[in-house]
C-alpha positions in Angstrom: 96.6 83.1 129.6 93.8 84.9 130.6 96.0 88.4 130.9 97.1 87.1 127.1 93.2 87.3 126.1 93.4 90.5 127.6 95.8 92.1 125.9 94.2 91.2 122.1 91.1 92.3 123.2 92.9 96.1 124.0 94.6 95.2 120.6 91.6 94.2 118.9 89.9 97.2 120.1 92.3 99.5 118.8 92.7 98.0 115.0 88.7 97.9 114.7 88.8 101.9 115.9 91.0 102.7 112.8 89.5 100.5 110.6 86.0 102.0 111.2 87.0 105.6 110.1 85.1 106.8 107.6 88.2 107.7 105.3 88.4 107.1 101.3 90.2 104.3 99.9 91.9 103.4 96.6 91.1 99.6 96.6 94.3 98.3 94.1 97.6 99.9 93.8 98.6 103.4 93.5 102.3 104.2 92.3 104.3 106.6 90.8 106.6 105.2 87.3 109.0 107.2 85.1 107.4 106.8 81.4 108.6 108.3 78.6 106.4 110.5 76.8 107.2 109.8 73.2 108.3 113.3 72.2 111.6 112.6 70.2 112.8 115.8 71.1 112.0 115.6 74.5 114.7 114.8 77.7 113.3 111.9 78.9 114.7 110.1 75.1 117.9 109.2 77.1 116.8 109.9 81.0 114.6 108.0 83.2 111.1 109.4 81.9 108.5 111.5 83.4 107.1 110.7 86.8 103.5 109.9 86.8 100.8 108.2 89.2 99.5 105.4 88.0 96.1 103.7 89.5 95.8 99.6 89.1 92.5 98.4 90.1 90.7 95.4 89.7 87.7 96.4 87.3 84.1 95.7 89.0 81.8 95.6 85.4 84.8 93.7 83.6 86.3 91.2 85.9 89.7 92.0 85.1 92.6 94.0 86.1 93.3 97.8 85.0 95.4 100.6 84.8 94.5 104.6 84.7 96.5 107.5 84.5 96.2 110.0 87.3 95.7 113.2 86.6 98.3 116.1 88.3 95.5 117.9 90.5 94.8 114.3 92.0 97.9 112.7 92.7 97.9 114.0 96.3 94.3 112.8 96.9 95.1 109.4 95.4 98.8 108.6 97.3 96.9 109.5 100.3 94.4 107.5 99.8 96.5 104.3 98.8 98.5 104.3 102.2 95.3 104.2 103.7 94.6 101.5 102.0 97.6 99.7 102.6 97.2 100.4 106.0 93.6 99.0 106.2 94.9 95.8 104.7 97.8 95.6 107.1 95.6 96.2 109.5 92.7 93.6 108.5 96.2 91.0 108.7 96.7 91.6 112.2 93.2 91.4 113.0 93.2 88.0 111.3 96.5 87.0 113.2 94.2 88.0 116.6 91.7 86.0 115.7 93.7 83.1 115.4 95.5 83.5 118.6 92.6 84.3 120.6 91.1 81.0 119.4 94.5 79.2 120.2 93.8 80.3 123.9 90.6 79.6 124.1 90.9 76.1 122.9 93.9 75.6 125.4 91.4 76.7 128.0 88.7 74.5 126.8 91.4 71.7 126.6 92.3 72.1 130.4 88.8 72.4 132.0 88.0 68.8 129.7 86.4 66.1 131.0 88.4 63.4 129.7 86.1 59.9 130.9 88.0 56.3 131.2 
């Protein structure tokens, strides 16, 4: 048990080393659609659409959910910074999923040094 403790303390160490970093985050969901652009001359009538990045976001001031266009000379910067984002929350899971294993063992531990009086 105790080389189990161990090991998610190394883990532990680790996630909280990358989740520390100092890079930018898109908080909500970036992704690229196909739209169409409305042109009735334009290909996209009877294709897929035009690819565009798309930001969804939970608006601070407003309290509700939202959606912005991204412009071309950001799209990089934004993509980038959703993965990290999704990444920092898959992180924060396994952290969570430590947490509850560590106290697991430590309550098994507490369980078998117990004083159980008759």
């Amino acid at each position: 048990m105790l080389a189990k403790l161990n090991g998610l303390h190394k883990d532990r160490r680790r996630l909280l080393r990358r989740l520390k970093k100092e890079d930018e985050l898109a908080i909500g969901t970036v992704s690229v659609v196909n739209r169409k652009c409305g042109s009735p001359n334009c290909h996209c009538v009877e294709s897929g659409g035009h690819p565009q990045t798309l930001f969804l976001f939970n608006d601070q001031d407003q309290g509700r959910r939202r959606c912005k266009l991204v412009r071309r000379a950001d799209e990089s910067w934004m993509l980038k910074a959703g993965d990290r984002y999704r990444k920092f929350r898959k992180d924060m899971k396994q952290l969570r999923a430590i947490d509850l294993e560590e106290k697991q063992i430590l309550m098994a531990l507490a369980e078998r040094r117990a004083i159980h009086y008759k």
